[in-house]
Phi, psi and omega in degrees: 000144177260182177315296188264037180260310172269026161282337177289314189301338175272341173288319165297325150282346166268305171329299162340282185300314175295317174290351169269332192282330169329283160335287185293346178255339161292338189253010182128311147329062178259157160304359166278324211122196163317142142251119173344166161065321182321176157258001177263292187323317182295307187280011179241012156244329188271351155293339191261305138020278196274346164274359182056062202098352160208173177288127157311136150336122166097346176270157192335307180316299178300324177298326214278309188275336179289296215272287167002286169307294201234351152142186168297082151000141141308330171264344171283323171321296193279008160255315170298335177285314180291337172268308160339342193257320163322305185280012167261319181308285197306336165280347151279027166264328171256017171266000000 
């Protein structure tokens, strides 16, 4: 492996790791909660919806607003770190 192949893998975990509370805080996801309006509130009324009033546990909403509130785990950090770093490897076969 070369130089930039492990500059893509580190760019891709760290990209990862900066780029998701970022993401989840554009759609909606604050440290506040649910922001009004959002696209995360439209997906957190059509979850309650389809559950018949309320967020399943464990679902995209609910993971989405717990990582929001309060940040990455340690362990979710080293799975965002570990697949970001898998798409700079594979990006690098087509550089």
């Amino acid at each position: 492996m070369g130089l930039i192949t492990y500059a893509l893998i580190g760019g891709g975990a760290v990209g990862g790791v900066v780029a998701v509370p970022l993401v989840l805080g554009v759609v909606g996801f604050t440290s506040a909660g649910i922001a009004a309006g959002s696209i995360a509130a439209k997906m957190m009324a059509a979850a309650a919806v389809a559950n018949g009033g309320g967020v399943a546990a464990g679902s995209v909403v609910a993971v989405g607003q717990a990582v929001g509130a309060a940040g990455l785990s340690g362990a979710a950090t080293a799975v965002v770190a570990s697949t970001g770093g898998a798409a700079g490897w594979l990006a690098a076969f087509l550089i």
